[in-house]
Steps between C-alpha positions, in 0.01 A plus 500: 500500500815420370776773430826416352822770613809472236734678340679431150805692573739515836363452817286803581292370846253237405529376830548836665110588269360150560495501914420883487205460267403188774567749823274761369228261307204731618236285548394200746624255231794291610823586328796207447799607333663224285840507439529352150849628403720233245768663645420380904347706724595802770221440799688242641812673543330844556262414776717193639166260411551093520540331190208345532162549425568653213561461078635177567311348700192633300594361202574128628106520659377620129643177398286294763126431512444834678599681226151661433438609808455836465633637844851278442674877371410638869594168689851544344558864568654679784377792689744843532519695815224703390263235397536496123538093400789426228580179306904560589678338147843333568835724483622213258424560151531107400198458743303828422490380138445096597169634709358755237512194270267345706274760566474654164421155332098364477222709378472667842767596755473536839480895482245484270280286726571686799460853334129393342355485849345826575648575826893471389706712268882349406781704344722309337909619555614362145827704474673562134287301277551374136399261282677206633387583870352243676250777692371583159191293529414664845517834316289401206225388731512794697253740503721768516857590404699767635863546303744699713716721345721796595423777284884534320603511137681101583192334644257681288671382219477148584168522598371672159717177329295242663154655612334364190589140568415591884157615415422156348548361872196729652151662406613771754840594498587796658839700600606583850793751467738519767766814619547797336533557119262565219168619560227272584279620183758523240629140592145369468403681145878383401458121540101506479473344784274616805724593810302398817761696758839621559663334839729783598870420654378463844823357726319494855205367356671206326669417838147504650408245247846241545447420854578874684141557687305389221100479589202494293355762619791756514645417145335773355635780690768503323532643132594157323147391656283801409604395173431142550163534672383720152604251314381235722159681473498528166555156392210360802264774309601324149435128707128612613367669149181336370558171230416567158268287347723263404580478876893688458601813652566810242857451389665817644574630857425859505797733623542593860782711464453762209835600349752709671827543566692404805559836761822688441619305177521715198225401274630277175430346192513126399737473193471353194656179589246424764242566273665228220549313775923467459739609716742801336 
């Protein structure tokens, strides 16, 4: 399984999501976080990881004749202190972008391969994406796509702007909300979009996640990875539902978090410009 972590506005925690959703992947499949990000990548620098193996290096062995080999994602990643393997992407945005070139071009990608063999599952860290990304290919052939957003009137309203064009990218597009704001129903009826979780503010359990004690087996003690581990279990429920005869999955991930509002914030209403989808 493939799953594709973005955002088309700011930078609300793909990467903080992405290794969460890998530290609390609930089942005996092998999770590797790729770190996909035009902009360069955060591992490195956050858990003091060698430059190499990693996005670089992956791409230049997609170029060679072992570029089908289906295990080359996990010979190029890196393992965390707590186990969980990561494809580290540059800090350099020049290279970031030079590598995703590489690995997004061809009918199939590296991710793909790896994420088709029943015992692997790869979440894709593809940061703020567009329609001039170069990661836009690895969320197209994802088989999910989560769009992070925090639930205020300024990202909302961006979001609302661009989700139709961003619904052309996936079959399953779903909305992770992030923080406090609007409620988690009202967003979703609003912009018509399912809303598979809210990922609350959760400071210690970020640091848990950038290199402070991190471990794949503790990550979800903390409130940031209660709420990853639903969602987490919600999207390897969607990955093991029964073909349809035309051997595709049904289209839509059911919800795991049922609207509500976040604790102690007064409940509110999404205004009319979210729901046209321009800022005031």
């Amino acid at each position: 399984m493939l799953i594709a972590v973005c955002s088309l506005k700011g930078s609300p925690g793909a990467t903080t999501l992405a290794t969460a959703l890998g530290a609390c992947w609930p089942t005996q499949q092998s999770p590797i976080v790729v770190e996909a990000d035009p902009a360069g990548g955060d591992l490195m620098a956050r858990f003091r990881l060698p430059d190499t193996p990693g996005l670089v290096s992956l791409a230049a062995a997609a170029r060679g004749r072992g570029g089908a080999d289906p295990n080359l994602l996990v010979q190029h990643s890196q393992p965390l202190p707590g186990g969980l393997r990561v494809v580290p992407g540059p800090v350099g945005a020049e290279q970031a972008r030079a590598a995703l070139a590489v690995l997004a071009s061809g009918g199939s990608s590296p991710l793909r391969r790896a994420a088709d063999q029943p015992d692997t599952v790869v979440i894709a860290d593809c940061g703020r994406v567009d329609p001039g990304s170069p990661a836009l290919p690895i969320v197209r052939g994802a088989d999910a796509m989560l769009l992070l957003s925090r639930p205020h009137d300024d990202e909302l309203a961006h979001v609302a702007l661009k989700l139709q064009a961003a619904q052309q990218w996936s079959r399953r597009p779903c909305l992770v909300l992030v923080g406090d704001g609007y409620p988690t129903a009202e967003v979703s009826q609003t912009l018509q979009i399912p809303v598979m979780g809210r990922v609350p503010t959760d400071t210690k359990g970020a640091a848990m996640l950038s290199g402070q004690g991190t471990s794949r087996h503790g990550a979800d003690k903390s409130a940031l990875g209660r709420a990853a581990a639903m969602i987490a279990l919600n999207l390897h429920a969607h990955g093991h539902q029964p073909t349809t005869t035309d051997g595709s999955r049904p289209p839509h991930l059911r919800l795991a978090v049922v609207g509500e509002s976040v604790p102690g914030v007064p409940p509110q209403r999404v205004g009319p410009h979210i729901r046209n989808g321009a800022t005031p």
